[in-house]
PQR file of N, CA, C, O and H, with PARSE charges and radii, in Angstrom:
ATOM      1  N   UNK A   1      33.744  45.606 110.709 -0.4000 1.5000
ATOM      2  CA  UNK A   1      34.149  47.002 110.596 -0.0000 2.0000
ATOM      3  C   UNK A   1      35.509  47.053 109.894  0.5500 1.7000
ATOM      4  O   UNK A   1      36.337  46.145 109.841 -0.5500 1.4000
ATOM      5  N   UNK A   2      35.587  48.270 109.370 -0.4000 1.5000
ATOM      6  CA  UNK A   2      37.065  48.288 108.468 -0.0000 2.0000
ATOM      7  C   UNK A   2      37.516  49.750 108.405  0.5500 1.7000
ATOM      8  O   UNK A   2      36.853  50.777 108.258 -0.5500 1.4000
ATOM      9  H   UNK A   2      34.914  49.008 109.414  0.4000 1.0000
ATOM     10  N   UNK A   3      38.709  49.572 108.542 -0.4000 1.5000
ATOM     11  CA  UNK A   3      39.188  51.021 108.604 -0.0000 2.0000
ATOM     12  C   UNK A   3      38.652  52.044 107.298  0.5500 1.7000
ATOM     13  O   UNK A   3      38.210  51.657 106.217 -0.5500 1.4000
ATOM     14  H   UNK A   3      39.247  48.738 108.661  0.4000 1.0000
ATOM     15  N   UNK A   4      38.770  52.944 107.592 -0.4000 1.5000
ATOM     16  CA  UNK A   4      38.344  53.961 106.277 -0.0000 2.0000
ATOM     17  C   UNK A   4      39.182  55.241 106.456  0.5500 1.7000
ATOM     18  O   UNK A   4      39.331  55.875 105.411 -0.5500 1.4000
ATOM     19  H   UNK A   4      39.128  53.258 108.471  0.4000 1.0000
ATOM     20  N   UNK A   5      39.730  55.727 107.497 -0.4000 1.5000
ATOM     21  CA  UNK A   5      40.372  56.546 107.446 -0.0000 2.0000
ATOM     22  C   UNK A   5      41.312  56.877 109.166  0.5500 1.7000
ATOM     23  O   UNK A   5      40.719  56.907 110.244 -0.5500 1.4000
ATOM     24  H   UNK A   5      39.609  55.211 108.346  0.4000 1.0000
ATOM     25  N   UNK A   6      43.235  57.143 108.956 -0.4000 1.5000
ATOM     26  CA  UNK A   6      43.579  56.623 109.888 -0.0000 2.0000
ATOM     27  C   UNK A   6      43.721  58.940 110.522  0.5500 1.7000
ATOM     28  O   UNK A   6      44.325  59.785 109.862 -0.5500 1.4000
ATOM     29  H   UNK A   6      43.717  57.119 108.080  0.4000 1.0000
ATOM     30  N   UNK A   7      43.377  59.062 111.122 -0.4000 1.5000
ATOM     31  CA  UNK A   7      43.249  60.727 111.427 -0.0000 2.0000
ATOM     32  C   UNK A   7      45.005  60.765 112.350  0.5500 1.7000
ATOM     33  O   UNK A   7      45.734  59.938 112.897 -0.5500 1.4000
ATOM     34  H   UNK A   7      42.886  58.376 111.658  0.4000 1.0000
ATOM     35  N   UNK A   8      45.019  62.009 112.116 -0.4000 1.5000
ATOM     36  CA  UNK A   8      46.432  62.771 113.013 -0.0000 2.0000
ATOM     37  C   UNK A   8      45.774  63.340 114.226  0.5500 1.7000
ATOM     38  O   UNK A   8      46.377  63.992 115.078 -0.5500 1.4000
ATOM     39  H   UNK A   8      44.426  62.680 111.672  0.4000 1.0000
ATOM     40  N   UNK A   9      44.774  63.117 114.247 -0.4000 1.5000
ATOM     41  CA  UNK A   9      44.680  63.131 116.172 -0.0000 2.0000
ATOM     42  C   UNK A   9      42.964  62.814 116.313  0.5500 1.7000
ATOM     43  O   UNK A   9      42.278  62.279 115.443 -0.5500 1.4000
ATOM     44  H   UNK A   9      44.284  62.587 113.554  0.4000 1.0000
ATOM     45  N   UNK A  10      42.632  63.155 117.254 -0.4000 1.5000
ATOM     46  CA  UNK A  10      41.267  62.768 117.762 -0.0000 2.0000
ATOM     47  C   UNK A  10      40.122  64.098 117.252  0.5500 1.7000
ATOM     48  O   UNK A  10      38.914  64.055 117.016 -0.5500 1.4000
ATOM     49  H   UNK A  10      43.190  63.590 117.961  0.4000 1.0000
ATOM     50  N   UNK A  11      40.952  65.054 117.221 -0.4000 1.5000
ATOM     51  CA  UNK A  11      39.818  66.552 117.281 -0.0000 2.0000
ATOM     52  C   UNK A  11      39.579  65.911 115.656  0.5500 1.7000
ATOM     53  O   UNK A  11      38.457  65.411 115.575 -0.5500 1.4000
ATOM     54  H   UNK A  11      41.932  65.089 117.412  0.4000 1.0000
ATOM     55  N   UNK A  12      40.180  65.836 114.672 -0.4000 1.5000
ATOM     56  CA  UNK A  12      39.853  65.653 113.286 -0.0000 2.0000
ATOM     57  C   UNK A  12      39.270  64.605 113.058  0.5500 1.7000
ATOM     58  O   UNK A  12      38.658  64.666 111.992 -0.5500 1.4000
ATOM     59  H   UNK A  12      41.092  66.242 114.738  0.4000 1.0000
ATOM     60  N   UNK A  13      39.149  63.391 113.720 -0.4000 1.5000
ATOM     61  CA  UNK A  13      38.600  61.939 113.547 -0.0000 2.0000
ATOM     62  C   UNK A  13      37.296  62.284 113.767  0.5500 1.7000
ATOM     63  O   UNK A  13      36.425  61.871 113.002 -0.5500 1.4000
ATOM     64  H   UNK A  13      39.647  63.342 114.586  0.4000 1.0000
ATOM     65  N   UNK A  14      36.924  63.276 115.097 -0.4000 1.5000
ATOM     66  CA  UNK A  14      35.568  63.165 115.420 -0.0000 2.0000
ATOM     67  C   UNK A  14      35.300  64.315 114.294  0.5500 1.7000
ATOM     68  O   UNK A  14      34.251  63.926 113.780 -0.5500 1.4000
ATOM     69  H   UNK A  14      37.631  63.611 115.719  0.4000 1.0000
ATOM     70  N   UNK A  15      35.626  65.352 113.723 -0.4000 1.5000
ATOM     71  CA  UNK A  15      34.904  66.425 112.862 -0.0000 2.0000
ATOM     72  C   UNK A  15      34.873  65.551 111.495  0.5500 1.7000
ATOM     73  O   UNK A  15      34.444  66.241 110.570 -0.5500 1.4000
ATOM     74  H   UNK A  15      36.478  65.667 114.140  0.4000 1.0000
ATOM     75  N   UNK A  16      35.120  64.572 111.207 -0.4000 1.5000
ATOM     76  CA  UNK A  16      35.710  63.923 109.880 -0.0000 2.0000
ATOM     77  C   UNK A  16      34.356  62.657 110.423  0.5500 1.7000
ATOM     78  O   UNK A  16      33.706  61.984 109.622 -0.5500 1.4000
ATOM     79  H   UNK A  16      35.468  64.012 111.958  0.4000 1.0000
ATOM     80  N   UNK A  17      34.253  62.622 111.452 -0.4000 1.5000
ATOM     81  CA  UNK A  17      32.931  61.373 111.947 -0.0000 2.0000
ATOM     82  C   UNK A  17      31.755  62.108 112.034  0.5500 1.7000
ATOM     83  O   UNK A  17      30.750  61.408 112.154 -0.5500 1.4000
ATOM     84  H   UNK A  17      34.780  63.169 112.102  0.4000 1.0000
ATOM     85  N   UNK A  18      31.567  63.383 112.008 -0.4000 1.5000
ATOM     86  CA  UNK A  18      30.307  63.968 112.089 -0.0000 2.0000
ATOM     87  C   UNK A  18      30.324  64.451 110.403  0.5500 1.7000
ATOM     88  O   UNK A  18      29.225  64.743 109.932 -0.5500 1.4000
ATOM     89  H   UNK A  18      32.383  63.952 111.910  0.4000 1.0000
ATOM     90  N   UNK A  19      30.945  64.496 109.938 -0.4000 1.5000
ATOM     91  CA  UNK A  19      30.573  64.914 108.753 -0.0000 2.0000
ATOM     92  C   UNK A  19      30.150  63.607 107.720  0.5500 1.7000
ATOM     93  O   UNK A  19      29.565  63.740 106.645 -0.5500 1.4000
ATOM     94  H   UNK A  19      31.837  64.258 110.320  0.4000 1.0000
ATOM     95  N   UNK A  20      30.517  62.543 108.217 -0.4000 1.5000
ATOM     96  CA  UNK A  20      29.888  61.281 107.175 -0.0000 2.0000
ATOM     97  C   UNK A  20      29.005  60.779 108.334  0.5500 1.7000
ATOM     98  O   UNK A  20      28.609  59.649 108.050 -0.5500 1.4000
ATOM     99  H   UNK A  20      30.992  62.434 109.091  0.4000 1.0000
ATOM    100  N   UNK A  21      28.613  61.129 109.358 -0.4000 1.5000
ATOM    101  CA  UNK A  21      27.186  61.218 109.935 -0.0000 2.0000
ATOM    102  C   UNK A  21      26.265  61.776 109.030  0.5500 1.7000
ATOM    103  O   UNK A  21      25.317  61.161 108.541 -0.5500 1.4000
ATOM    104  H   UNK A  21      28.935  62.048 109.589  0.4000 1.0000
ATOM    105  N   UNK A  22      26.554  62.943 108.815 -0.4000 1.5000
ATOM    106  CA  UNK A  22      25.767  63.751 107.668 -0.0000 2.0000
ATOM    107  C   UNK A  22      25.396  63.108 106.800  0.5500 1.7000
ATOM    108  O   UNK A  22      24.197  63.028 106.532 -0.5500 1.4000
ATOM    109  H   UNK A  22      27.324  63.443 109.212  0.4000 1.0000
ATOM    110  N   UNK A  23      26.623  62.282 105.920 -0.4000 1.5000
ATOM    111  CA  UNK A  23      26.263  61.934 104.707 -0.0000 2.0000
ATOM    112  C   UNK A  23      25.544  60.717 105.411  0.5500 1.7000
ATOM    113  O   UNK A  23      26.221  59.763 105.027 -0.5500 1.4000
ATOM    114  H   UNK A  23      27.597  62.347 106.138  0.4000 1.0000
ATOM    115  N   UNK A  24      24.795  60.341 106.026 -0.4000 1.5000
ATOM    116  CA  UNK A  24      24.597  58.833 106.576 -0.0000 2.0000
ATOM    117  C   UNK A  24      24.855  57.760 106.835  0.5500 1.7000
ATOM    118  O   UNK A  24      24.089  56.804 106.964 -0.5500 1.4000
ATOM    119  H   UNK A  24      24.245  61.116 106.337  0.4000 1.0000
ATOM    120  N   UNK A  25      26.469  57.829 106.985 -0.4000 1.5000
ATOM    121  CA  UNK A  25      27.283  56.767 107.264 -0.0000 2.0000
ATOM    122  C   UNK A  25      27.466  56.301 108.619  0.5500 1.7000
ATOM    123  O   UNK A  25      28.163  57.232 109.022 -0.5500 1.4000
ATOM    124  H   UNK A  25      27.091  58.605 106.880  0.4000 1.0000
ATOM    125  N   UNK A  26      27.367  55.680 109.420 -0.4000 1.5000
ATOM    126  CA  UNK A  26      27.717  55.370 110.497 -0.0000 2.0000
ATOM    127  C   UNK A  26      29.058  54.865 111.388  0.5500 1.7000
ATOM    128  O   UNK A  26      29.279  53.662 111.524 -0.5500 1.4000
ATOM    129  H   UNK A  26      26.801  54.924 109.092  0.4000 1.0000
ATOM    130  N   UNK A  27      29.779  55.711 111.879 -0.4000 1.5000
ATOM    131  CA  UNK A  27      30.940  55.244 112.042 -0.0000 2.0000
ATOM    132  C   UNK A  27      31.617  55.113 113.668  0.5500 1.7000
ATOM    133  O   UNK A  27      31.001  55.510 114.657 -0.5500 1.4000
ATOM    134  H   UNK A  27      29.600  56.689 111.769  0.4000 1.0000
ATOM    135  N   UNK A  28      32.731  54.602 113.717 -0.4000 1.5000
ATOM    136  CA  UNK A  28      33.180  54.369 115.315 -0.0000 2.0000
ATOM    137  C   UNK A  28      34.504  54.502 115.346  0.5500 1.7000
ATOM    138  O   UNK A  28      35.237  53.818 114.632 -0.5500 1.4000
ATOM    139  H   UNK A  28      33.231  54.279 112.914  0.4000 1.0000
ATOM    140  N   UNK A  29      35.044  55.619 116.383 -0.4000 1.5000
ATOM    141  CA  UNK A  29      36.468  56.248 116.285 -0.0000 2.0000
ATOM    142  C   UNK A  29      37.236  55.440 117.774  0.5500 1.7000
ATOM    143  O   UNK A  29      37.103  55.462 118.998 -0.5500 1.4000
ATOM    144  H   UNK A  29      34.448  56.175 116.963  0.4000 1.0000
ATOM    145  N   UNK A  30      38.016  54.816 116.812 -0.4000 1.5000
ATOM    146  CA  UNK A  30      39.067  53.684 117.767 -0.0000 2.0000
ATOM    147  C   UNK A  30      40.286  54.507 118.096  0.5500 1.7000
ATOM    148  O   UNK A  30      40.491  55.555 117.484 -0.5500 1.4000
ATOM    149  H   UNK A  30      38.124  54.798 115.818  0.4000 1.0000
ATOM    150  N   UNK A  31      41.244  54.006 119.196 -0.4000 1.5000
ATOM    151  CA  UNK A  31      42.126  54.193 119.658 -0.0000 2.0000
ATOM    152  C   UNK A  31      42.521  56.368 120.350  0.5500 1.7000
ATOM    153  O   UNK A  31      43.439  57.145 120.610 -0.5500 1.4000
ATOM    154  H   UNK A  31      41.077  53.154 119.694  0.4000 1.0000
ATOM    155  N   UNK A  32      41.169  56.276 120.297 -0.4000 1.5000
ATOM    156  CA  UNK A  32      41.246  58.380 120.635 -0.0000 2.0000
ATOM    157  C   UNK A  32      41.420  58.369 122.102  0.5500 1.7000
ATOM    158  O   UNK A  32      40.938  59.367 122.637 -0.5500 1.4000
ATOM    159  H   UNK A  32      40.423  55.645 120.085  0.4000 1.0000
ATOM    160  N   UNK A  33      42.035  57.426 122.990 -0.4000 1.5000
ATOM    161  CA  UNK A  33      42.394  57.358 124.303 -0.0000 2.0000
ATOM    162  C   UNK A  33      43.338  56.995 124.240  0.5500 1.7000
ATOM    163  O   UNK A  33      43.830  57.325 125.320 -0.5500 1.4000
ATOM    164  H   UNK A  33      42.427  56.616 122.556  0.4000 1.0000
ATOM    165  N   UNK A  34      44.476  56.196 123.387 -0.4000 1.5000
ATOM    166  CA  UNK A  34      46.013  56.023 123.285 -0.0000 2.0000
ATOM    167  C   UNK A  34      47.024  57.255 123.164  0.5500 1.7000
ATOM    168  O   UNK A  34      48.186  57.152 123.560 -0.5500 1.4000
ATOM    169  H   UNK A  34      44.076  55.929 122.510  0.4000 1.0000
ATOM    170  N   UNK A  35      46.503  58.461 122.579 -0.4000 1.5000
ATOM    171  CA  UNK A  35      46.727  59.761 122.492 -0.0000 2.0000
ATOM    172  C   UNK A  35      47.500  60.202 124.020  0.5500 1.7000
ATOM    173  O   UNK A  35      48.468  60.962 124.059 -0.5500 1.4000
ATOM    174  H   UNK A  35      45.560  58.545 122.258  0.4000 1.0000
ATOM    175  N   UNK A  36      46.849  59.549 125.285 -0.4000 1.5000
ATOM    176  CA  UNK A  36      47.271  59.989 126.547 -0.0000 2.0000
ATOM    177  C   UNK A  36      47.984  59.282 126.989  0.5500 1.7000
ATOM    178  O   UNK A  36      48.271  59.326 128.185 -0.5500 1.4000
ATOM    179  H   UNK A  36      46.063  58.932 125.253  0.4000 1.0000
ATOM    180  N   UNK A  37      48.559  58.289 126.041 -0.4000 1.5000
ATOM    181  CA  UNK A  37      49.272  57.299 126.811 -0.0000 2.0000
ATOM    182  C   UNK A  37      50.610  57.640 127.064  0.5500 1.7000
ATOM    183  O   UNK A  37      51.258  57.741 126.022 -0.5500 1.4000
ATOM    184  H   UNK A  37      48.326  58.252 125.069  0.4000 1.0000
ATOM    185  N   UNK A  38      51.122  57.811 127.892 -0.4000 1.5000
ATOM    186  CA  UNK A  38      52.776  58.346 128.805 -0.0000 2.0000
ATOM    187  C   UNK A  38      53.740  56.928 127.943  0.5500 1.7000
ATOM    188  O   UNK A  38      53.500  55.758 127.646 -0.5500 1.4000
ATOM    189  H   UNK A  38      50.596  57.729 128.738  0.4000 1.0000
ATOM    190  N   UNK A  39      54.984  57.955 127.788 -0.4000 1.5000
ATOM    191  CA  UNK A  39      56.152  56.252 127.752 -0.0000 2.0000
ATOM    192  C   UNK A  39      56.661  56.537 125.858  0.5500 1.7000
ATOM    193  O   UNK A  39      56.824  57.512 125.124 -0.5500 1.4000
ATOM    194  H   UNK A  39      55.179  58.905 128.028  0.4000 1.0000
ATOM    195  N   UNK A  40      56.726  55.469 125.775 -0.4000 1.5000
ATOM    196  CA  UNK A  40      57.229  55.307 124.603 -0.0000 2.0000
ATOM    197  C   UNK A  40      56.004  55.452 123.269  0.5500 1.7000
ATOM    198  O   UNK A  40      56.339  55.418 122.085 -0.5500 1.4000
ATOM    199  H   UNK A  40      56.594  54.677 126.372  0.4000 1.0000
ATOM    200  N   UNK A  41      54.745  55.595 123.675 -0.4000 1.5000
ATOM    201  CA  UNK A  41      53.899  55.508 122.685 -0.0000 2.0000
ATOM    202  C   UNK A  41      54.075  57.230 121.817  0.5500 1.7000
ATOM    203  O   UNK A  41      54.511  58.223 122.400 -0.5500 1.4000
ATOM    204  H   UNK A  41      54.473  55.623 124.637  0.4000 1.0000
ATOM    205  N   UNK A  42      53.613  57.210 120.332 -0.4000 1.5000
ATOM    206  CA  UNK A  42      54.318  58.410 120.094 -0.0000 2.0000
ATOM    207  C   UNK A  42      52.440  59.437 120.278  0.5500 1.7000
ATOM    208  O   UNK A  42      51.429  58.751 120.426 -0.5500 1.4000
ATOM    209  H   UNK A  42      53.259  56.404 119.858  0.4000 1.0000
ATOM    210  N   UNK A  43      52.351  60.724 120.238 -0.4000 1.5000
ATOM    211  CA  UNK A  43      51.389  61.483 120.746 -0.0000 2.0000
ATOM    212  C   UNK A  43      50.230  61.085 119.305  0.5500 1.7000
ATOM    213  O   UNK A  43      49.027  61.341 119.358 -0.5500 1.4000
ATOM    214  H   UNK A  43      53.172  61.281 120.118  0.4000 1.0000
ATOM    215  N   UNK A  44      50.817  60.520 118.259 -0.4000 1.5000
ATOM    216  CA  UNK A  44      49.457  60.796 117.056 -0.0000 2.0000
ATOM    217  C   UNK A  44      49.767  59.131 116.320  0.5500 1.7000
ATOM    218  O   UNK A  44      50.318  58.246 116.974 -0.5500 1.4000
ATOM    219  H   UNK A  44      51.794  60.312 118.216  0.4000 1.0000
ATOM    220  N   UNK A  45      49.546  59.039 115.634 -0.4000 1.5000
ATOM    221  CA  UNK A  45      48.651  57.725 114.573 -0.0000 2.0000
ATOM    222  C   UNK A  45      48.246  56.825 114.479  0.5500 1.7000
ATOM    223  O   UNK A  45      48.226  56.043 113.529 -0.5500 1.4000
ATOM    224  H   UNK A  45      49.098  59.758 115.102  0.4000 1.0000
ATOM    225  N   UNK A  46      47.602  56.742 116.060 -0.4000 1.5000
ATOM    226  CA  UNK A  46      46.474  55.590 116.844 -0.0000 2.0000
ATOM    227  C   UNK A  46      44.774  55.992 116.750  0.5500 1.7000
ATOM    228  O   UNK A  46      43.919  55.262 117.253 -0.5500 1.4000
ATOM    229  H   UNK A  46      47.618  57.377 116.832  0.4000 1.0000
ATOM    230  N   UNK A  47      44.525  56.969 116.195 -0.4000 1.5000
ATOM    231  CA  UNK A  47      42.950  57.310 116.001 -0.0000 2.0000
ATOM    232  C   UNK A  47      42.412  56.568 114.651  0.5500 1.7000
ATOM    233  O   UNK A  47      42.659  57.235 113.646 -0.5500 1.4000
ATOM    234  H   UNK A  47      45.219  57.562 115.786  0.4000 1.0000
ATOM    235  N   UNK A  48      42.017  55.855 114.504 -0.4000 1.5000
ATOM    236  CA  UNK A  48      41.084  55.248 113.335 -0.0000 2.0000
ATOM    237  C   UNK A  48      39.255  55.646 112.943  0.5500 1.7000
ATOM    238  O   UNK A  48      38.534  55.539 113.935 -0.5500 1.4000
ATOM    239  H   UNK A  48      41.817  55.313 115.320  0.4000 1.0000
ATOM    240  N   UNK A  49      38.683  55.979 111.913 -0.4000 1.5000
ATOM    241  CA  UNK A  49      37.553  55.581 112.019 -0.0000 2.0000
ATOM    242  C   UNK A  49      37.590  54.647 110.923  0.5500 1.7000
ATOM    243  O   UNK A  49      38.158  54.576 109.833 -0.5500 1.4000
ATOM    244  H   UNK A  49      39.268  56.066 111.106  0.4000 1.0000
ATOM    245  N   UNK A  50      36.484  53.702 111.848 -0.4000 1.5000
ATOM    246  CA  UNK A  50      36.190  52.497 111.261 -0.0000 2.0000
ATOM    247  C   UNK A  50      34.246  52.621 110.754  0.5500 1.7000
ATOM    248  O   UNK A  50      33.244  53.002 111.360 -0.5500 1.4000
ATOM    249  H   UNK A  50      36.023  53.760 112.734  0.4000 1.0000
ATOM    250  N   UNK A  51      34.517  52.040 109.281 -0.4000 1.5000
ATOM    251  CA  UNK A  51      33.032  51.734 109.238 -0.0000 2.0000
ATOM    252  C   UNK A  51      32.430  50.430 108.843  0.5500 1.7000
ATOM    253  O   UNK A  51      33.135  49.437 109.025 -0.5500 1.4000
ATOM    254  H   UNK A  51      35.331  51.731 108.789  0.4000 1.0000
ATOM    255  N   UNK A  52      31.481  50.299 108.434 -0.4000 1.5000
ATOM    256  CA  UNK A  52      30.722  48.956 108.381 -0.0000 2.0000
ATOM    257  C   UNK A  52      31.117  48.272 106.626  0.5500 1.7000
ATOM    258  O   UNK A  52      30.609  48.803 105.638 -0.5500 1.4000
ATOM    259  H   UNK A  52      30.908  51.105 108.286  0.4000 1.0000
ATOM    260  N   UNK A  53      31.948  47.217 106.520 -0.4000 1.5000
ATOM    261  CA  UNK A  53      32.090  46.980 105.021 -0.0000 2.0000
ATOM    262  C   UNK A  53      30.844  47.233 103.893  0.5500 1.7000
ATOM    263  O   UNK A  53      31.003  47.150 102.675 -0.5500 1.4000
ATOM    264  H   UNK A  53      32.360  46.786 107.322  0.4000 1.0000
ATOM    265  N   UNK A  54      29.944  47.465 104.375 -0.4000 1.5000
ATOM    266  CA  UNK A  54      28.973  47.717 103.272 -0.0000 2.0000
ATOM    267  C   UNK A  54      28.756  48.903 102.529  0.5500 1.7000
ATOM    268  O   UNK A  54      28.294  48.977 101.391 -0.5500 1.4000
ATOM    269  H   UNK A  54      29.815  47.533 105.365  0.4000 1.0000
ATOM    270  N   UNK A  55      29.391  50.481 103.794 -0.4000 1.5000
ATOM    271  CA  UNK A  55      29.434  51.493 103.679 -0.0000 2.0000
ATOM    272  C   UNK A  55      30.711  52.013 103.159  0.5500 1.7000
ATOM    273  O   UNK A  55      30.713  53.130 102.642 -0.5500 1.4000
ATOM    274  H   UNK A  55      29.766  50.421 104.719  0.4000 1.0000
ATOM    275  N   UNK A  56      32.256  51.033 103.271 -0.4000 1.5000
ATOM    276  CA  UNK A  56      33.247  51.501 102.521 -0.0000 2.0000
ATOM    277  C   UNK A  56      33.643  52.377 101.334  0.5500 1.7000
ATOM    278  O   UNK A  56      34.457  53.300 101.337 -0.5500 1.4000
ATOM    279  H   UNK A  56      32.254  50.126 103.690  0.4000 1.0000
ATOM    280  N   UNK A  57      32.992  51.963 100.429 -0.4000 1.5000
ATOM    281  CA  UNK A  57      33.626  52.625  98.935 -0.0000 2.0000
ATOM    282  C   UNK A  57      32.640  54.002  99.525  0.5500 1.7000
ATOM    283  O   UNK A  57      33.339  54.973  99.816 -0.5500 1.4000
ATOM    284  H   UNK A  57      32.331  51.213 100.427  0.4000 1.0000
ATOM    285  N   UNK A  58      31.218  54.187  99.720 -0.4000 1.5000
ATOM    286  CA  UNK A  58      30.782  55.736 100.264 -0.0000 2.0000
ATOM    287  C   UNK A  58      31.348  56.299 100.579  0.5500 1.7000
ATOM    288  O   UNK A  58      31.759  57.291  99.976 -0.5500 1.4000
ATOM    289  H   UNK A  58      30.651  53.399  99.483  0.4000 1.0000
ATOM    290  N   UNK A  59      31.915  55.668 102.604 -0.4000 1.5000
ATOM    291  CA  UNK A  59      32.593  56.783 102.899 -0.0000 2.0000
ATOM    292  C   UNK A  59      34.136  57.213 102.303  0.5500 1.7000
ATOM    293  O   UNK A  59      34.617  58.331 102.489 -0.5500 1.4000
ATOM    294  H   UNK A  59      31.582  54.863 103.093  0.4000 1.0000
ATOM    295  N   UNK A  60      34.632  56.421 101.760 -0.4000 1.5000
ATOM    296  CA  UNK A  60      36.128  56.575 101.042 -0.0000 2.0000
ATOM    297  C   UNK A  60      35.648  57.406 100.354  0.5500 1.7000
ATOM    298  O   UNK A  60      36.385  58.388 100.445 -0.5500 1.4000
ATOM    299  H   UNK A  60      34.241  55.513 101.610  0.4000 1.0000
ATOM    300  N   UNK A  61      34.218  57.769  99.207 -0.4000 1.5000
ATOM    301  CA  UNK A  61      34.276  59.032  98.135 -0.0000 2.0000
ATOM    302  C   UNK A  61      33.781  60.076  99.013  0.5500 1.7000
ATOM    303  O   UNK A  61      33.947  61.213  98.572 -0.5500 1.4000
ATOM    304  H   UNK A  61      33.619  56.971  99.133  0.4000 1.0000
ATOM    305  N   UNK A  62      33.198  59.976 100.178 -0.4000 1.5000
ATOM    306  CA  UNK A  62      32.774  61.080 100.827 -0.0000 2.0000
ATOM    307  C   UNK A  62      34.169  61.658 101.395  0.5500 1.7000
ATOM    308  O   UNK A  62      34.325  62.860 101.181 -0.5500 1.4000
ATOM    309  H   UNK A  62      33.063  59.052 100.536  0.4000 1.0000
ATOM    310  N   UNK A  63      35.424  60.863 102.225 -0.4000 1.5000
ATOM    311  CA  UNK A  63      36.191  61.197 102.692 -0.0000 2.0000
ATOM    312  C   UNK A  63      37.059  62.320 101.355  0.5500 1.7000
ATOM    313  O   UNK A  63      37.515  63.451 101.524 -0.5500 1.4000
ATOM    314  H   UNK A  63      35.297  59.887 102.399  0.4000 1.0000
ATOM    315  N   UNK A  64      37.043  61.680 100.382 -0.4000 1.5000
ATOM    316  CA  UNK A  64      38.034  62.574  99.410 -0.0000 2.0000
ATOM    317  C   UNK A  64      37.193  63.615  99.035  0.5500 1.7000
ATOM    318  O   UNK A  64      37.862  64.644  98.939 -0.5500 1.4000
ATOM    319  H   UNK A  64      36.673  60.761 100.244  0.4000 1.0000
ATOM    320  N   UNK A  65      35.424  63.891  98.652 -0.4000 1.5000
ATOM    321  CA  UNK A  65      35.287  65.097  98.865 -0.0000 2.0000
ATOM    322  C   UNK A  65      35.177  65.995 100.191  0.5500 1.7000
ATOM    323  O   UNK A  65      34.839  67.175 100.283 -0.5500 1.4000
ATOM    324  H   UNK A  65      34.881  63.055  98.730  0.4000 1.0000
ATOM    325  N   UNK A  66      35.545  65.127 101.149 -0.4000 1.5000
ATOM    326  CA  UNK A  66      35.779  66.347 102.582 -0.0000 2.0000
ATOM    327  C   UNK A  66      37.337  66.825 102.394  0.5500 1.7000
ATOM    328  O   UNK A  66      37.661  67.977 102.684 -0.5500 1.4000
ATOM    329  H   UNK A  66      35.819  64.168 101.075  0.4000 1.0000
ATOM    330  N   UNK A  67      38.330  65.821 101.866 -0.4000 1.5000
ATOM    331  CA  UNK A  67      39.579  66.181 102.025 -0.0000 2.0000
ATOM    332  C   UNK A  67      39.886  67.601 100.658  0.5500 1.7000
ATOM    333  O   UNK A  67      40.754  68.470 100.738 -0.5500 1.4000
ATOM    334  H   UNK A  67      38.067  64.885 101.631  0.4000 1.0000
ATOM    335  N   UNK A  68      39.034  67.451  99.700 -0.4000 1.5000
ATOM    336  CA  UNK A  68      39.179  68.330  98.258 -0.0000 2.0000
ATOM    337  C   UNK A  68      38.480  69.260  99.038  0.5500 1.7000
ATOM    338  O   UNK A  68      38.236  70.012  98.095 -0.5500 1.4000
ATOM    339  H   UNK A  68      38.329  66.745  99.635  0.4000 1.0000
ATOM    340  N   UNK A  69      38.052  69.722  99.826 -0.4000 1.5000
ATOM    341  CA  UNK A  69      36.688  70.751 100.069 -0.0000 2.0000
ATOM    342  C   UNK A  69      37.672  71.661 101.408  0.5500 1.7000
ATOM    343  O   UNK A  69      37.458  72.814 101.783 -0.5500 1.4000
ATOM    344  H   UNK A  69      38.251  69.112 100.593  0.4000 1.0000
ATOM    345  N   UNK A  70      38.660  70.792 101.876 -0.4000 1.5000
ATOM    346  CA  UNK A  70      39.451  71.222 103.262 -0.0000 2.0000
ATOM    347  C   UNK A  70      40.845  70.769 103.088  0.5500 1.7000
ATOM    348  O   UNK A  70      41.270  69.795 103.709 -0.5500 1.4000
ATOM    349  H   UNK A  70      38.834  69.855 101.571  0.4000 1.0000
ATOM    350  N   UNK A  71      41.634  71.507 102.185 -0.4000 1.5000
ATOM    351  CA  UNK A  71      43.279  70.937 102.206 -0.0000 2.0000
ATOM    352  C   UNK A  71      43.809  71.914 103.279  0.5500 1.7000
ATOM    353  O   UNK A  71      43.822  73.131 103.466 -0.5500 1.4000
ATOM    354  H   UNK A  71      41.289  72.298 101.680  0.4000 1.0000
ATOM    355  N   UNK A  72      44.362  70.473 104.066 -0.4000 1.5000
ATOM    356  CA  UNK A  72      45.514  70.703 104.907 -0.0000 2.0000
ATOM    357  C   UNK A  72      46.645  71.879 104.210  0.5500 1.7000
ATOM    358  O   UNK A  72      47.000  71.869 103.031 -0.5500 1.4000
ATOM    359  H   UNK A  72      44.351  69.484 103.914  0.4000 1.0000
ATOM    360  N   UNK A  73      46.971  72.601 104.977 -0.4000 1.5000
ATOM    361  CA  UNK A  73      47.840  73.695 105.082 -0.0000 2.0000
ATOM    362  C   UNK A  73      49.375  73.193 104.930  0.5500 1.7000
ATOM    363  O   UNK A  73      50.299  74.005 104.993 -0.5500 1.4000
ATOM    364  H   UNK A  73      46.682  72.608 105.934  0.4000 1.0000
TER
END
């Protein structure tokens, strides 16, 4: 598995994981329980989705047309 995209919190990792569901990618969202962690950890840039090296370069062009289709504010 290999990273493909590192999200600013968990609500966007999983809407950003159902949407290259769509495209048929299969993916798995790491670290979306460090988010609660008390102390010194900071509240965001521990969510990863990771996909399968075979599916990389896909979801990387799928990710930039979700990101061209939905700019951040």
């Amino acid at each position: 598995m290999r990273t493909v995209y590192e999200a600013s919190n968990s609500i966007e990792a999983h809407i950003l994981q159902g949407f290259l569901m769509q495209e048929g990618i299969a993916t798995q969202v790491v670290g979306a329980y460090l988010q609660g962690g008390m102390g010194e950890l900071p509240a965001q840039g521990f969510v990863r989705l990771l996909v399968g090296e075979d599916d990389y370069e896909r979801a990387r062009a799928a990710i930039a047309r979700w990101e061209a289709a939905s700019p951040l504010p």
